[in-house]
Backbone as a ProteinNet text record, in pm:
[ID]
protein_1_A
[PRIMARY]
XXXXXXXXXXXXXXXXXXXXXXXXXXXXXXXXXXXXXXXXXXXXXXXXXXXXXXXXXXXXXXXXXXXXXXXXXXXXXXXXXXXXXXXXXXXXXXXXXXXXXXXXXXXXXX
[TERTIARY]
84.5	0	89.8	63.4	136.7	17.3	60.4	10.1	79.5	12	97.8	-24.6	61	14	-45.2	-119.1	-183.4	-175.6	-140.1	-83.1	-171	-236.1	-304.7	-204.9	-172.1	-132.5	-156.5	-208.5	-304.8	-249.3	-285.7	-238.8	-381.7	-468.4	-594.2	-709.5	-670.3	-792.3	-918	-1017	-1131	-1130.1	-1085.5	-1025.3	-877	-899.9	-727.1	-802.9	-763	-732.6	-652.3	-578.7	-479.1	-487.6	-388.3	-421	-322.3	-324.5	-202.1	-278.9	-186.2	-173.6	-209.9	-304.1	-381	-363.5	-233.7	-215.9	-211.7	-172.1	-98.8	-194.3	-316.1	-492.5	-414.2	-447	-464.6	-621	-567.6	-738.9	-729.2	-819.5	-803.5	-924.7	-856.4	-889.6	-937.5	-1086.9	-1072.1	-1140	-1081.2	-1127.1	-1189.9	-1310	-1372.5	-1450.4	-1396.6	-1477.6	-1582.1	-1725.1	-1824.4	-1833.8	-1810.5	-1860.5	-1946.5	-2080.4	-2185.3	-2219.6	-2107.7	-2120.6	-1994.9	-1886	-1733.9	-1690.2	-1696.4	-1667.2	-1637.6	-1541.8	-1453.8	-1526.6	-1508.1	-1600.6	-1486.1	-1528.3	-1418.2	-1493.6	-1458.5	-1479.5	-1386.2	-1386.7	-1302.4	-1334.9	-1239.6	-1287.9	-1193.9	-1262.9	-1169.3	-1032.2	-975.1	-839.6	-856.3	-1008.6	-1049.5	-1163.5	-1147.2	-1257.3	-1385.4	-1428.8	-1538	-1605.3	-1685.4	-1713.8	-1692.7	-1617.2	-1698.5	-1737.9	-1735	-1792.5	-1837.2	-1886.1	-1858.9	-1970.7	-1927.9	-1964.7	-1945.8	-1824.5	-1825.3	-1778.1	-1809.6	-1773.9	-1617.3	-1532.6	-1407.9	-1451.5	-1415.6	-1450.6	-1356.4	-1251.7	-1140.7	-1227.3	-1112.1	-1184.2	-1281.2	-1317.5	-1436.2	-1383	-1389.8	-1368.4	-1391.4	-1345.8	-1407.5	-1496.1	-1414.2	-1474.7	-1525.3	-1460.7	-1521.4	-1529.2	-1532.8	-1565.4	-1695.9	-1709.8	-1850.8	-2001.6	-1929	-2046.5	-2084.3	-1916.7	-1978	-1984.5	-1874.3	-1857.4	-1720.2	-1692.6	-1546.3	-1506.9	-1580.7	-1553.4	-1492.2	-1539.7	-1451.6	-1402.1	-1337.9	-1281.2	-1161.5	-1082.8	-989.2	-988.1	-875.1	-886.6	-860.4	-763.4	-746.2	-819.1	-795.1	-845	-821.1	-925.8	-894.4	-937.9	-840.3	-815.7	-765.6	-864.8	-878.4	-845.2	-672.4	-573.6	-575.9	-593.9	-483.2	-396.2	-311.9	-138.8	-146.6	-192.4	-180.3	-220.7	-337.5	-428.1	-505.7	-598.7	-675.5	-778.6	-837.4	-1008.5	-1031.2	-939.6	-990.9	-1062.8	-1163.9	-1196.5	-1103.3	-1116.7	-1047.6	-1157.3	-1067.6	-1135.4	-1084.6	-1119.1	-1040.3	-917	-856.4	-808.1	-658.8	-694.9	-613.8	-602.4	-704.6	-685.6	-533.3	-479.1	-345.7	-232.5	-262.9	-153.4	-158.4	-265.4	-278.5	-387.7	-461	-533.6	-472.2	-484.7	-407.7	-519.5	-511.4	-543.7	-446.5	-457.8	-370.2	-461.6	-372.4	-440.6	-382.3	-454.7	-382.8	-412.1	-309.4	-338.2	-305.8	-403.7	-422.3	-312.3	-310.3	-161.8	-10.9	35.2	201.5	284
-116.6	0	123.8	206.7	332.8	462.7	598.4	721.8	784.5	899.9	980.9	1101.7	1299.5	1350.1	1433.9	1470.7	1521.8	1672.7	1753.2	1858.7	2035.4	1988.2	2097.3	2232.6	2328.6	2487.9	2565.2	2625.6	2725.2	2830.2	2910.7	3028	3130.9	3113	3190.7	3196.6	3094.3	3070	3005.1	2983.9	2914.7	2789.5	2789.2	2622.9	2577	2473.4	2394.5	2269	2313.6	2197.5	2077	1997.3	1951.3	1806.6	1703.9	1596.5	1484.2	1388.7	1309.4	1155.2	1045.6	975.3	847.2	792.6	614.7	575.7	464.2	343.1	328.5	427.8	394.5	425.8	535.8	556	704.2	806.6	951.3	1010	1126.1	1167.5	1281.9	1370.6	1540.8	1548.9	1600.1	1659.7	1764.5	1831.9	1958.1	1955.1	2135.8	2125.7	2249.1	2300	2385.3	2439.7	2550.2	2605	2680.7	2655	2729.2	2788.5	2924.5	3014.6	2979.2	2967.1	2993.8	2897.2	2767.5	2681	2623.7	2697.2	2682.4	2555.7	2494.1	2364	2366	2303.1	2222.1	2112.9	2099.8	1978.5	1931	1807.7	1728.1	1703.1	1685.1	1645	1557.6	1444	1363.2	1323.2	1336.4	1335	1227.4	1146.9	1055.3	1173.5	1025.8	1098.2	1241.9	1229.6	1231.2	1343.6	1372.2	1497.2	1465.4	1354.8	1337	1281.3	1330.8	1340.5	1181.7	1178.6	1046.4	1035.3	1140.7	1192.5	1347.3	1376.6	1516	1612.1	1660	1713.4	1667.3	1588.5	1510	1622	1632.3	1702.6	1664	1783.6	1716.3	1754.5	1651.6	1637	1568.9	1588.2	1513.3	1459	1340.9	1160.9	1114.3	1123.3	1082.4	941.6	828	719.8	668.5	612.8	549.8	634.4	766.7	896.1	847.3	806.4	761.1	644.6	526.7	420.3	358.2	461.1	400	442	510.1	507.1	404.5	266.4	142.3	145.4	243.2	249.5	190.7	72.8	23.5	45.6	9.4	3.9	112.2	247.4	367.9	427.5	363.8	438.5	402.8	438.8	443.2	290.6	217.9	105.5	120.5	268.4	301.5	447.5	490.2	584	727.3	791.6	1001.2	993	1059.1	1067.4	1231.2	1254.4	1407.9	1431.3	1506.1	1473.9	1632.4	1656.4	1715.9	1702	1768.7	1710.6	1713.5	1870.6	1857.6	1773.4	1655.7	1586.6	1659.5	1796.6	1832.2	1830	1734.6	1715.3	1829	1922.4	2041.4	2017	2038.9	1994.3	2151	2102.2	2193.1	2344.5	2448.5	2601.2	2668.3	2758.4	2862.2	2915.8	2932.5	2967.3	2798.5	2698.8	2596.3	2476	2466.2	2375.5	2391.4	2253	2273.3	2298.9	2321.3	2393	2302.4	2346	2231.4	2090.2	2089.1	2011.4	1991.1	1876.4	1817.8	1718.8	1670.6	1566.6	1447.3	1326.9	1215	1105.5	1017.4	892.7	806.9	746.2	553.6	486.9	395.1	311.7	165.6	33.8	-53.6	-177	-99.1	-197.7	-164.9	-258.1	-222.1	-177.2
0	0	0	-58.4	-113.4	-65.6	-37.3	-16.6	-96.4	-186.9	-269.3	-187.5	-171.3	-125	-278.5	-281.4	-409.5	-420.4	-519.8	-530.8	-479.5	-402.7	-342.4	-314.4	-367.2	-334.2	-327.9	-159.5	-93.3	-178.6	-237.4	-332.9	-314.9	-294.3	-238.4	-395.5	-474.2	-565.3	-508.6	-575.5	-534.6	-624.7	-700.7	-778.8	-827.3	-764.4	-818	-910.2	-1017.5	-1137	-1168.2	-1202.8	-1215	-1267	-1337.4	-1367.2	-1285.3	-1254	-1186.8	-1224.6	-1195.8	-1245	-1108.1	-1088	-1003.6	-1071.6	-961.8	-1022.8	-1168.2	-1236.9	-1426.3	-1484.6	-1396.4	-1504.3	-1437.1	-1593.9	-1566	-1561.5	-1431.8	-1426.4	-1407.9	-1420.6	-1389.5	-1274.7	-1163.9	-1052.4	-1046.2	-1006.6	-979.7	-809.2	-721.4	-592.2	-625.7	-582.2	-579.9	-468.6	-404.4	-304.2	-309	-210.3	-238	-67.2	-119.8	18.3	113.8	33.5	97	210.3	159.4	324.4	324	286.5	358.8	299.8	227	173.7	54.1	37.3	-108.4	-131.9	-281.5	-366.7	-469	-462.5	-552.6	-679.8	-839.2	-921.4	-972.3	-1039.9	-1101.5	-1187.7	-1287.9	-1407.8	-1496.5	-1617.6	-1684.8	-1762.7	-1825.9	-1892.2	-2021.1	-2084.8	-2218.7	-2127.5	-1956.3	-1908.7	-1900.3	-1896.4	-1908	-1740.8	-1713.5	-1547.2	-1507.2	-1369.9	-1310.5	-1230.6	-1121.9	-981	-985.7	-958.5	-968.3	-834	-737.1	-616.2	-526.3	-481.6	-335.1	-278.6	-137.5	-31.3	29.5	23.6	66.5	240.1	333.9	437.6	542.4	645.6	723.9	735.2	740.4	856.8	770	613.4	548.9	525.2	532.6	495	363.2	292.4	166.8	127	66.9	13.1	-127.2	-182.4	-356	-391.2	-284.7	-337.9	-297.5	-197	-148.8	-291.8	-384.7	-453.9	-562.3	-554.9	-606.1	-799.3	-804.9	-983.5	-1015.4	-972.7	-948.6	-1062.8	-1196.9	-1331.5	-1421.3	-1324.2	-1376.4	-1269.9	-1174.1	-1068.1	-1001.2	-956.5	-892.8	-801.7	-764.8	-696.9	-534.6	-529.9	-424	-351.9	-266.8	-195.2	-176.4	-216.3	-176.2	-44.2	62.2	174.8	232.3	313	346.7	444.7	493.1	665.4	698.4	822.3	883.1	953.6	864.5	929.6	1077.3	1112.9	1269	1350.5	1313.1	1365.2	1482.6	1442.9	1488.7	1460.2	1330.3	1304.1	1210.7	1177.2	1105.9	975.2	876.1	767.2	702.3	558	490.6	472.3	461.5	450	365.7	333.9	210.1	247.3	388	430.6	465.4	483.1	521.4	387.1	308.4	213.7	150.4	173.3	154.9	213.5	325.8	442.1	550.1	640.7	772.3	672	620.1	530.4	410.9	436.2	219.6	209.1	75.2	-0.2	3.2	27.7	-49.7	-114.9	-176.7	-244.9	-191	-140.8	-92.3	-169.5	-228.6	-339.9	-243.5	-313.8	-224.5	-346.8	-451.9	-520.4	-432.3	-404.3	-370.6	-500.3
[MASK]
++++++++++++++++++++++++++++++++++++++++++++++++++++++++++++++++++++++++++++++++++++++++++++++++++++++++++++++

């Protein structure tokens, strides 16, 4: 089992874009913050952009954030995982996404 930390950089936008590479499948990531209730949303998208999730709540301590919706067939084998480093429970904010809060992927291939 492997963790890669995923490229989140607090820079003070309201979206980070980006593409990276599960387990040898490329996908484009986007995080998007909505004011109006303090929360980041994940979209994931295939290699070719084409949606495969799109509005999960990024949330610390969420367990089996994207597999619990059971689309094994277009999805990732391993896990998006939402920390704070400090281990204070913090969920991510406009203000910490990226800093005390990151993103990683646990992949369940060695």
């Amino acid at each position: 089992m492997t963790t890669k930390a995923l490229a989140i950089i607090n820079q003070g936008p309201k979206r980070y874009e980006f593409s990276t590479s599960f387990d040898g499948v490329r996908y484009f990531l986007t995080f998007q913050y909505n004011y109006r209730n303090d929360t980041w949303y994940l979209d994931i998208n295939d290699s070719e952009r084409n949606p495969i999730l799109i509005g999960l709540a990024v949330l610390t301590n969420t367990h089996l954030m994207t597999s619990r919706f059971g689309i094994d067939d277009f999805l990732l084998l391993g896990e998006i995982l939402i920390a704070d480093i400090n281990d204070g429970g913090l969920d991510p904010s406009y203000e910490n996404f990226g800093d005390e809060v990151s993103a990683f992927y646990t992949s369940i291939i060695s």
